[in-house]
mmCIF file as Biopython writes it, N, C-alpha, C and O atoms, coordinates in Angstrom:
data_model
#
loop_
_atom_site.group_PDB
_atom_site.id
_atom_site.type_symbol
_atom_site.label_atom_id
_atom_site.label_alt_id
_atom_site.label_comp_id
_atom_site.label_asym_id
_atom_site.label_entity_id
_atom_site.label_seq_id
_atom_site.pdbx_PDB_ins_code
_atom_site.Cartn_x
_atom_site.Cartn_y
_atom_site.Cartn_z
_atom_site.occupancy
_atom_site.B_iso_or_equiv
_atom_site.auth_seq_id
_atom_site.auth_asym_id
_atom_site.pdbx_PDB_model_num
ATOM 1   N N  . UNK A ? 1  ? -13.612 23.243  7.349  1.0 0.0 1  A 1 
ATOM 2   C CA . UNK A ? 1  ? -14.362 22.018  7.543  1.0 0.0 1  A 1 
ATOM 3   C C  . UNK A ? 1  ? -13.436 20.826  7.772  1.0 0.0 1  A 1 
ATOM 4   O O  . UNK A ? 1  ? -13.548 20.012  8.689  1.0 0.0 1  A 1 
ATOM 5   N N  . UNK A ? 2  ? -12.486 20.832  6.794  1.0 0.0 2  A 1 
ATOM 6   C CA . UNK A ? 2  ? -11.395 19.639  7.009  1.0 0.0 2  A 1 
ATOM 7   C C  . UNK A ? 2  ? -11.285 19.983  8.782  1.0 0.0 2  A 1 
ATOM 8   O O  . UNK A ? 2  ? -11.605 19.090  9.567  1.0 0.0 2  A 1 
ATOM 9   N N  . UNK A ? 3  ? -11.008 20.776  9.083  1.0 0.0 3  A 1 
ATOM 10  C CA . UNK A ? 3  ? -9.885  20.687  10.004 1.0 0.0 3  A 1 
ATOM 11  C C  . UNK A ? 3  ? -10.688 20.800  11.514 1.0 0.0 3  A 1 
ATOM 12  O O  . UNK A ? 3  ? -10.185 20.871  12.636 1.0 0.0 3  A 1 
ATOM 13  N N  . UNK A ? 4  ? -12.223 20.788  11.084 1.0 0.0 4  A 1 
ATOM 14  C CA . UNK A ? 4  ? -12.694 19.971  12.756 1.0 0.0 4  A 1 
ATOM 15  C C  . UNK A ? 4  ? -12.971 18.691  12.651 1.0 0.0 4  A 1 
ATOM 16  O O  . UNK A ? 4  ? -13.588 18.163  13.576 1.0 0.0 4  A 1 
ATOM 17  N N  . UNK A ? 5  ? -12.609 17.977  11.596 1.0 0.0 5  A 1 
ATOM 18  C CA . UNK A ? 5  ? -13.160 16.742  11.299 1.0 0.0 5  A 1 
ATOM 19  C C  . UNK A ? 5  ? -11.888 15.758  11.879 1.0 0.0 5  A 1 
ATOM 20  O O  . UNK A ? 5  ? -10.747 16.009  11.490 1.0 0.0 5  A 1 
ATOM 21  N N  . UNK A ? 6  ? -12.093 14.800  12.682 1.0 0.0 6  A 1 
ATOM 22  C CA . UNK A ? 6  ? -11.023 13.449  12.551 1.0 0.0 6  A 1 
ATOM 23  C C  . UNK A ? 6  ? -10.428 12.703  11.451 1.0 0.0 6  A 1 
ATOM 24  O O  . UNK A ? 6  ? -10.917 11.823  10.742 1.0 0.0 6  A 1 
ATOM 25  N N  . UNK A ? 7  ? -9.446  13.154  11.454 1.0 0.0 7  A 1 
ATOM 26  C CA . UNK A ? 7  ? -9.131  12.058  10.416 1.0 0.0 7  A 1 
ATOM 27  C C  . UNK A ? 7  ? -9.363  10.952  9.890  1.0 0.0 7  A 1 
ATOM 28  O O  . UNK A ? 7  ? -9.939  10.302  10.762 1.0 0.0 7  A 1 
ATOM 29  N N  . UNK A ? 8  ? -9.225  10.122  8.656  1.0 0.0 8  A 1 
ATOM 30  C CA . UNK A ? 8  ? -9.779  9.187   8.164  1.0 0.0 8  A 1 
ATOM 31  C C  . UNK A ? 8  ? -8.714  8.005   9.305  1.0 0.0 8  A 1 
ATOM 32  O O  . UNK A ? 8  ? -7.674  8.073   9.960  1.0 0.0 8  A 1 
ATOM 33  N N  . UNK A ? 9  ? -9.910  6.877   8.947  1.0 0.0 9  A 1 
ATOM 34  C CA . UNK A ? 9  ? -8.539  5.490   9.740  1.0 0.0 9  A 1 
ATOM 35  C C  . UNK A ? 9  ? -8.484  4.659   8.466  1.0 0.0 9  A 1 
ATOM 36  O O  . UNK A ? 9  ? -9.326  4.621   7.569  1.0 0.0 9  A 1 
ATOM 37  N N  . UNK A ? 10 ? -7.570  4.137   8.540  1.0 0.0 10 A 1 
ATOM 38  C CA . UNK A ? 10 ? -6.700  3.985   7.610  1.0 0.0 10 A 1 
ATOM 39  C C  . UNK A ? 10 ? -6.204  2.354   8.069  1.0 0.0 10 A 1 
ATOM 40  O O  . UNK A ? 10 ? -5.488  2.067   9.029  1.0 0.0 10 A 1 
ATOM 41  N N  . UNK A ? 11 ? -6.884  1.314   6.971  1.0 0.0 11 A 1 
ATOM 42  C CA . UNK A ? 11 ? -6.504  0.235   7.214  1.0 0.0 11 A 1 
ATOM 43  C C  . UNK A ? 11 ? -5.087  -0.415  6.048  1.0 0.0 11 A 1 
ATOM 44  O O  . UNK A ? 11 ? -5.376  -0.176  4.876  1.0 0.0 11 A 1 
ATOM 45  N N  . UNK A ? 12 ? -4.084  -0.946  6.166  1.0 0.0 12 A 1 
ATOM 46  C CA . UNK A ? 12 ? -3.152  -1.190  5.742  1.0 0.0 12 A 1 
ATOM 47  C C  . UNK A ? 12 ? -2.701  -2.863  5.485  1.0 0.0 12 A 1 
ATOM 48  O O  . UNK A ? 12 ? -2.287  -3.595  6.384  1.0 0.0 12 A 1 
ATOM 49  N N  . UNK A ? 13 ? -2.873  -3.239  4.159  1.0 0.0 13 A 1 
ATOM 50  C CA . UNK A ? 13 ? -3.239  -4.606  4.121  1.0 0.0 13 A 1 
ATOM 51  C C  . UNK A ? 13 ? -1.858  -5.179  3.528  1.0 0.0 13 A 1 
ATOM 52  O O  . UNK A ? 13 ? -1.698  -4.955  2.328  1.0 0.0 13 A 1 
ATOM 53  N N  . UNK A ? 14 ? -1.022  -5.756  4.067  1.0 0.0 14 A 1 
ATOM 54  C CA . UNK A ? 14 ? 0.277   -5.861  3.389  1.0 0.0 14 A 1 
ATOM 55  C C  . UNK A ? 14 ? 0.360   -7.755  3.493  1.0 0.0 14 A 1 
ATOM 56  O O  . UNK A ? 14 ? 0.995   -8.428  4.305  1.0 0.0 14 A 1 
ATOM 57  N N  . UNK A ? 15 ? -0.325  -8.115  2.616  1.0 0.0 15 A 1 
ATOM 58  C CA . UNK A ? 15 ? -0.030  -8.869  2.272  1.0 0.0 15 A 1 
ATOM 59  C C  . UNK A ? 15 ? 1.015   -10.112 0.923  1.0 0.0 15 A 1 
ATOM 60  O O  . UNK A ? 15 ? 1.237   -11.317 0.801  1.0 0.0 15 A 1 
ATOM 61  N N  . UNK A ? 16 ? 1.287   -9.066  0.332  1.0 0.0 16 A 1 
ATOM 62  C CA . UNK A ? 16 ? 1.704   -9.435  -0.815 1.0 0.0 16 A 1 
ATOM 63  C C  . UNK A ? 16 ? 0.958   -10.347 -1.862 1.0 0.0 16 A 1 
ATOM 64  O O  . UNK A ? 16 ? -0.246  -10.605 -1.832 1.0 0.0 16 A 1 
ATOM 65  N N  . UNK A ? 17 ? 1.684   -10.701 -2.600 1.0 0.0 17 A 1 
ATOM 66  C CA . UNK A ? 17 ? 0.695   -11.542 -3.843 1.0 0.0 17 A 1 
ATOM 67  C C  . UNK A ? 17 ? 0.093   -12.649 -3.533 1.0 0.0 17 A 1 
ATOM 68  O O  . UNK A ? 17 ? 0.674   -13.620 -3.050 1.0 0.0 17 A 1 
ATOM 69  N N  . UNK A ? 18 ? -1.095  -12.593 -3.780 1.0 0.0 18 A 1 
ATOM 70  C CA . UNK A ? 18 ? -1.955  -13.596 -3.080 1.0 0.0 18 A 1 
ATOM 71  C C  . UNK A ? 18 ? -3.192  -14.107 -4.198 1.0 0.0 18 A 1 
ATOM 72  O O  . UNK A ? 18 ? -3.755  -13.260 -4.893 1.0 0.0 18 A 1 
ATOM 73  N N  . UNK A ? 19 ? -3.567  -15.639 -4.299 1.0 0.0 19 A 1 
ATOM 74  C CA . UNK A ? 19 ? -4.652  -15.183 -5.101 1.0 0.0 19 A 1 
ATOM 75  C C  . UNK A ? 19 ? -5.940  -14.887 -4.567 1.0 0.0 19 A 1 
ATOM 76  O O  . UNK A ? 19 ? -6.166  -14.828 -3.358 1.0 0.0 19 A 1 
ATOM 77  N N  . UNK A ? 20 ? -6.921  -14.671 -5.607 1.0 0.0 20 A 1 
ATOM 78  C CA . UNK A ? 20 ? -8.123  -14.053 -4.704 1.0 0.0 20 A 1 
ATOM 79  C C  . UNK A ? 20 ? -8.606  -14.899 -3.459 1.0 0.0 20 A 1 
ATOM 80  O O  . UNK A ? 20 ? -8.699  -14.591 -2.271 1.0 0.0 20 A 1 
ATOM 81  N N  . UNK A ? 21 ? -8.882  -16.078 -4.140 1.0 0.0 21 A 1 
ATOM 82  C CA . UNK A ? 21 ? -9.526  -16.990 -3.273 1.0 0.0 21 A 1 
ATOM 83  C C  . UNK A ? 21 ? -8.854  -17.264 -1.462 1.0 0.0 21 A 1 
ATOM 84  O O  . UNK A ? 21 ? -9.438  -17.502 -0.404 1.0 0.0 21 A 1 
ATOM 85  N N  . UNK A ? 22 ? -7.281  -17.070 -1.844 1.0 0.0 22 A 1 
ATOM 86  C CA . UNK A ? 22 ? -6.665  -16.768 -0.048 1.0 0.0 22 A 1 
ATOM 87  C C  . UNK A ? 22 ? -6.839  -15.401 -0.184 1.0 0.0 22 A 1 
ATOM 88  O O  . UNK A ? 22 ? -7.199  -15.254 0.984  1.0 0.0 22 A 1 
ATOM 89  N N  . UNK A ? 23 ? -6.878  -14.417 -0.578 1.0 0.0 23 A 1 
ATOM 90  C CA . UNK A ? 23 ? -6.792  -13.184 0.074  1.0 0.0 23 A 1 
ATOM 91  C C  . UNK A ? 23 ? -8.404  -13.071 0.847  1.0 0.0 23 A 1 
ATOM 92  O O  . UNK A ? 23 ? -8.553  -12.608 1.978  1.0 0.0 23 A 1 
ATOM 93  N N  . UNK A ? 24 ? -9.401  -13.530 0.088  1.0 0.0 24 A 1 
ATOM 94  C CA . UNK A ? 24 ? -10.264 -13.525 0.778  1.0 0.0 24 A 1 
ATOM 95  C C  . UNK A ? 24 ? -10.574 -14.316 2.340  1.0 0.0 24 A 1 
ATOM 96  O O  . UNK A ? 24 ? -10.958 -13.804 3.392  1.0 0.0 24 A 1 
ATOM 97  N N  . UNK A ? 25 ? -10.307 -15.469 2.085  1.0 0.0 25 A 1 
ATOM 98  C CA . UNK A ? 25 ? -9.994  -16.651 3.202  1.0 0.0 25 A 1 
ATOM 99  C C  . UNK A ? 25 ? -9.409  -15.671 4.300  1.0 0.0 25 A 1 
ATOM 100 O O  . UNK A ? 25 ? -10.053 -15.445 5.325  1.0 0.0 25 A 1 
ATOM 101 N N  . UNK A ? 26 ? -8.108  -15.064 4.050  1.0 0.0 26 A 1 
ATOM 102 C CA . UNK A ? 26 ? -7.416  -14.511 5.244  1.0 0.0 26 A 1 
ATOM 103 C C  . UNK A ? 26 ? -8.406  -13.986 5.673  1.0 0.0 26 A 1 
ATOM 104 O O  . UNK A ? 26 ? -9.128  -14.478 6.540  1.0 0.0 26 A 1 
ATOM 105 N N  . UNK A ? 27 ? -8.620  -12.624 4.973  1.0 0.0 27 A 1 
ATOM 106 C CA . UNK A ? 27 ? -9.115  -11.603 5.717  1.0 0.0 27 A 1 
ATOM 107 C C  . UNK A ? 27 ? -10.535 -12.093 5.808  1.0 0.0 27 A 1 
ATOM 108 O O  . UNK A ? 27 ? -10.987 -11.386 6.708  1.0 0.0 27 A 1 
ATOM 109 N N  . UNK A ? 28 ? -11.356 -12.764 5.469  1.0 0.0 28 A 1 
ATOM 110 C CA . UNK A ? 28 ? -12.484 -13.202 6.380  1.0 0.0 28 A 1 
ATOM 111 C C  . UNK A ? 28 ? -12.218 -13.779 7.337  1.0 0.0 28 A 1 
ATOM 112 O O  . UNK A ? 28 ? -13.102 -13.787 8.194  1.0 0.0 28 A 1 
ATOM 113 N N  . UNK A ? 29 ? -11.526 -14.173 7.505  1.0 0.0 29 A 1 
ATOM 114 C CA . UNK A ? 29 ? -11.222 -15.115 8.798  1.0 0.0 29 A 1 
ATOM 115 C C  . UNK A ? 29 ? -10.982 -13.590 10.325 1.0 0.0 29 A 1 
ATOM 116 O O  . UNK A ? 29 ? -11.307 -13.702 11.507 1.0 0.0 29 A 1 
ATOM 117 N N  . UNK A ? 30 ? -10.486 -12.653 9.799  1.0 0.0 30 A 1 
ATOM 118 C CA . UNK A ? 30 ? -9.469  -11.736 10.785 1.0 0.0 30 A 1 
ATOM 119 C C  . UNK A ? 30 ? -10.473 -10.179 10.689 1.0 0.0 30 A 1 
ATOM 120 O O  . UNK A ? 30 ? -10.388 -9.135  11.335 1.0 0.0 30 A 1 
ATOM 121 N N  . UNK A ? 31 ? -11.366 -10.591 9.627  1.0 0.0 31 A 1 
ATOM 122 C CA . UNK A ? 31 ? -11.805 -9.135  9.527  1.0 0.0 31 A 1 
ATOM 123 C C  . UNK A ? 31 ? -12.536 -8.618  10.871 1.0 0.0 31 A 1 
ATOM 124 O O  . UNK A ? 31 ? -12.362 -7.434  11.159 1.0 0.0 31 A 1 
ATOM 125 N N  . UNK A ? 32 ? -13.349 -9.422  11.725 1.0 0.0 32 A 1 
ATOM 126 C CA . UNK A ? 32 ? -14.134 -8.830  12.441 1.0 0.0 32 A 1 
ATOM 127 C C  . UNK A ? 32 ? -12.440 -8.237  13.880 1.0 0.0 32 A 1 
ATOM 128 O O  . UNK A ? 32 ? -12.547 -7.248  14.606 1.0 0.0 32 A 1 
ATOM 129 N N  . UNK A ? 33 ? -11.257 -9.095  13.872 1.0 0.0 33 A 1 
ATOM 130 C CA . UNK A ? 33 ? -10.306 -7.922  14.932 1.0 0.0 33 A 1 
ATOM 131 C C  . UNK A ? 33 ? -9.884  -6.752  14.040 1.0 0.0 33 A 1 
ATOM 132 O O  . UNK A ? 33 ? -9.679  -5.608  14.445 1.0 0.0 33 A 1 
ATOM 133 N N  . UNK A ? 34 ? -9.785  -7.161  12.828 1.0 0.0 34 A 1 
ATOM 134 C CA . UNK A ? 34 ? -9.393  -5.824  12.276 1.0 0.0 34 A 1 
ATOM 135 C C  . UNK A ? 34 ? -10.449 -4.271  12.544 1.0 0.0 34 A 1 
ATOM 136 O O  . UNK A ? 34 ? -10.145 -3.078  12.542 1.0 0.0 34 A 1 
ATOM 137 N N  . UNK A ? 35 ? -11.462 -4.827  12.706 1.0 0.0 35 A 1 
ATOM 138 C CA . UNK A ? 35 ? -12.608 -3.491  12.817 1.0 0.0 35 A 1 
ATOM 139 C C  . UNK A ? 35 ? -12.195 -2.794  14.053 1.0 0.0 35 A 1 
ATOM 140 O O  . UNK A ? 35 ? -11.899 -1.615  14.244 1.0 0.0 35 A 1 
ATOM 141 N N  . UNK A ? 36 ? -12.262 -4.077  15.051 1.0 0.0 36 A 1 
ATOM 142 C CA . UNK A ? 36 ? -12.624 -3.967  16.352 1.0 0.0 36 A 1 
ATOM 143 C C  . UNK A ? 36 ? -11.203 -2.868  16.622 1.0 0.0 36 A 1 
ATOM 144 O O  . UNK A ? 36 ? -11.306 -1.837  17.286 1.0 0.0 36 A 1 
ATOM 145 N N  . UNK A ? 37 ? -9.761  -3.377  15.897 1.0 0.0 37 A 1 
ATOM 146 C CA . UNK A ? 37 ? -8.261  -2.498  16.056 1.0 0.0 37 A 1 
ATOM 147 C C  . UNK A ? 37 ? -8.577  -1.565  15.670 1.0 0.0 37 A 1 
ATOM 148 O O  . UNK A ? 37 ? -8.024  -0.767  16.427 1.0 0.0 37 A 1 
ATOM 149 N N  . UNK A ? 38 ? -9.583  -0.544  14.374 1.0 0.0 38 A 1 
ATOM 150 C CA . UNK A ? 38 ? -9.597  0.104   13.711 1.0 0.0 38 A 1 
ATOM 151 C C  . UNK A ? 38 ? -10.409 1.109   13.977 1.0 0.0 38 A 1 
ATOM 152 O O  . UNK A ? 38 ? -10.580 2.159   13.358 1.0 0.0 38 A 1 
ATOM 153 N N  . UNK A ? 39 ? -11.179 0.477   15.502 1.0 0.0 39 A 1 
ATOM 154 C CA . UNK A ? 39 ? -12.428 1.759   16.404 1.0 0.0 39 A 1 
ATOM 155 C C  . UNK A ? 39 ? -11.649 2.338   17.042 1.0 0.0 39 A 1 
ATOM 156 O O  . UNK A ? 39 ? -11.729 3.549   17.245 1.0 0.0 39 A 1 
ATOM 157 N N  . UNK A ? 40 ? -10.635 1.512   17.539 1.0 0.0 40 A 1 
ATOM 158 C CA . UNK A ? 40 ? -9.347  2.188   18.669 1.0 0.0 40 A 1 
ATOM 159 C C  . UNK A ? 40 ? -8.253  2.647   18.453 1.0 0.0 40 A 1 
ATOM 160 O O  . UNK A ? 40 ? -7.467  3.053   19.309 1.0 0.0 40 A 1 
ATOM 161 N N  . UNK A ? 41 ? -8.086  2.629   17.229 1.0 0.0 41 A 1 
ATOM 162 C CA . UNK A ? 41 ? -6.743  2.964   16.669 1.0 0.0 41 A 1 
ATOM 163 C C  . UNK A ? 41 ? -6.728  4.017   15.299 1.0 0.0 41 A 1 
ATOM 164 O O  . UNK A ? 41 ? -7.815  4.149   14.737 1.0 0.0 41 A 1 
ATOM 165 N N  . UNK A ? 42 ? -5.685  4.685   14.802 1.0 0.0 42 A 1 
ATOM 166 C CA . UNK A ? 42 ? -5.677  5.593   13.121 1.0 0.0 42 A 1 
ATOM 167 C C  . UNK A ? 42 ? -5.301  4.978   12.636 1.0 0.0 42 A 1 
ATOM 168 O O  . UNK A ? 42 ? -5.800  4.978   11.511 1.0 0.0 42 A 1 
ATOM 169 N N  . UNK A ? 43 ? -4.239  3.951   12.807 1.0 0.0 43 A 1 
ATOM 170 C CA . UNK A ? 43 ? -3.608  3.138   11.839 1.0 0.0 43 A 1 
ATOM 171 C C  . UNK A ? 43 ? -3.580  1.473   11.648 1.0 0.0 43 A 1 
ATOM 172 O O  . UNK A ? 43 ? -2.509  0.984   12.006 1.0 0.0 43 A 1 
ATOM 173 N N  . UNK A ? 44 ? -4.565  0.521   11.148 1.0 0.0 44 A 1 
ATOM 174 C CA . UNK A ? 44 ? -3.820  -1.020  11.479 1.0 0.0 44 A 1 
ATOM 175 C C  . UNK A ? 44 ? -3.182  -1.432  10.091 1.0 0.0 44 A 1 
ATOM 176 O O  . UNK A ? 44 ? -3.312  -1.026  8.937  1.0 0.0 44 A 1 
ATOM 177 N N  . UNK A ? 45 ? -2.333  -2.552  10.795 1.0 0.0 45 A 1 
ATOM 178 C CA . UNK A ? 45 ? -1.533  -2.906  9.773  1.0 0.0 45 A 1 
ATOM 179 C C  . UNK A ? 45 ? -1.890  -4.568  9.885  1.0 0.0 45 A 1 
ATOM 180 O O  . UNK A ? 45 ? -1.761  -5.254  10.899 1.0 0.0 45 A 1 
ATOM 181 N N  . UNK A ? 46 ? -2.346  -4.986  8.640  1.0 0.0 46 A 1 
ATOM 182 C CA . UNK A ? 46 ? -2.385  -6.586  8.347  1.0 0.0 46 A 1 
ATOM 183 C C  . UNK A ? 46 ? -1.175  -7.238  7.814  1.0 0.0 46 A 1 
ATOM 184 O O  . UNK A ? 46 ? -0.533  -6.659  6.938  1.0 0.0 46 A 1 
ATOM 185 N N  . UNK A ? 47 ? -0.761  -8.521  8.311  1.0 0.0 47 A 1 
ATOM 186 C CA . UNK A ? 47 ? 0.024   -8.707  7.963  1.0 0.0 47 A 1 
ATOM 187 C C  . UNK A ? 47 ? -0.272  -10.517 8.163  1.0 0.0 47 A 1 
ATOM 188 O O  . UNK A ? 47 ? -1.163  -11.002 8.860  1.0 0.0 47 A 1 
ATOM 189 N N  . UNK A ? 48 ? 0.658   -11.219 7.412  1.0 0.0 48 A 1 
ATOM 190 C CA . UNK A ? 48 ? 0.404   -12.768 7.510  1.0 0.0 48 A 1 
ATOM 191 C C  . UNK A ? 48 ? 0.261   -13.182 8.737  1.0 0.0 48 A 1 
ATOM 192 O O  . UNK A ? 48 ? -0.811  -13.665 9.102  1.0 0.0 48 A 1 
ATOM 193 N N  . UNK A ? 49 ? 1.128   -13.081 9.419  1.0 0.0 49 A 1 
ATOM 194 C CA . UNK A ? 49 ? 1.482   -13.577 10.780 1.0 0.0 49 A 1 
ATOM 195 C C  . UNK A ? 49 ? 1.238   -12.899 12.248 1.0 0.0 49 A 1 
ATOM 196 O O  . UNK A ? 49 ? 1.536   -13.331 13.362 1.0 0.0 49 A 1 
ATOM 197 N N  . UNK A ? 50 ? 0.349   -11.230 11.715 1.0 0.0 50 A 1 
ATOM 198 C CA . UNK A ? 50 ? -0.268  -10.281 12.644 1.0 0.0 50 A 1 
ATOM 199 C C  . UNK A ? 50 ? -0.800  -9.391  12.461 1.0 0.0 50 A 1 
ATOM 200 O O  . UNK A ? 50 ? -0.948  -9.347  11.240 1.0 0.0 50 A 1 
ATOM 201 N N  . UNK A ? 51 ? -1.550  -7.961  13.212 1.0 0.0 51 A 1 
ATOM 202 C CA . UNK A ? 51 ? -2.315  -7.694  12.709 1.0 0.0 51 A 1 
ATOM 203 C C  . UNK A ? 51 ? -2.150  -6.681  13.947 1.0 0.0 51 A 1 
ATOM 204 O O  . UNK A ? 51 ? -2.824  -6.852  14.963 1.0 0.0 51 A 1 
ATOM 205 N N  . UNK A ? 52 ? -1.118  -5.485  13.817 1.0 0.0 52 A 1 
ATOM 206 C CA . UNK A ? 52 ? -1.156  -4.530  15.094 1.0 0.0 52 A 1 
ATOM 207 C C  . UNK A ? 52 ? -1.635  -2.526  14.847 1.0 0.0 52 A 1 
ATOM 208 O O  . UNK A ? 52 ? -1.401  -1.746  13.923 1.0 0.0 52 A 1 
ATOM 209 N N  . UNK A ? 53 ? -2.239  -2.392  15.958 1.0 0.0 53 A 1 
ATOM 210 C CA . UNK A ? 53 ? -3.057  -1.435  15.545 1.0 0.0 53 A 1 
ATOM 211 C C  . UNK A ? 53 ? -1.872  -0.140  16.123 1.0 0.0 53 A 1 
ATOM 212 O O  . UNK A ? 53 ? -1.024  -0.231  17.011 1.0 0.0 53 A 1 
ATOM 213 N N  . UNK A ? 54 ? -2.196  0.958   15.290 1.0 0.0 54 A 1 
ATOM 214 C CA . UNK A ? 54 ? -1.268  2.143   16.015 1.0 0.0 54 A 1 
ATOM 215 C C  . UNK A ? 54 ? -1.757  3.490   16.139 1.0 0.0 54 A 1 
ATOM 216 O O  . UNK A ? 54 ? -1.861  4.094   15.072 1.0 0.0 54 A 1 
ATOM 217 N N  . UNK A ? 55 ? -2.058  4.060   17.110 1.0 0.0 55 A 1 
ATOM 218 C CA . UNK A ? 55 ? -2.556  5.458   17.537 1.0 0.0 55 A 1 
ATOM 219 C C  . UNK A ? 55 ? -2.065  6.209   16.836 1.0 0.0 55 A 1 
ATOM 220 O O  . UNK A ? 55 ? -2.296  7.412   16.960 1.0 0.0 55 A 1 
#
């Protein structure tokens, strides 16, 4: 069963220490490209200053 299934995608949030109130701020602000990277891609990676998706 595993093994006709696609793999999971896998979002990667590297932001470091943050308090809640910006961690939320960021990623509301970015969440709707993060989805959109995350239909087309296995891997995205968040990051302060970007946000790149990887096959």
């Amino acid at each position: 069963m595993m093994l006709t299934n696609p793999p999971p995608k896998v979002i990667q949030i590297k932001l470091g220490n943050q308090k809640m109130k910006d961690f939320h701020k960021i990623i509301g602000s970015i969440w709707h490209k993060v989805l959109e990277l995350s239909s087309k891609n296995k891997l995205v990676n968040v990051y302060h200053n970007k946000i790149e998706g990887i096959e």
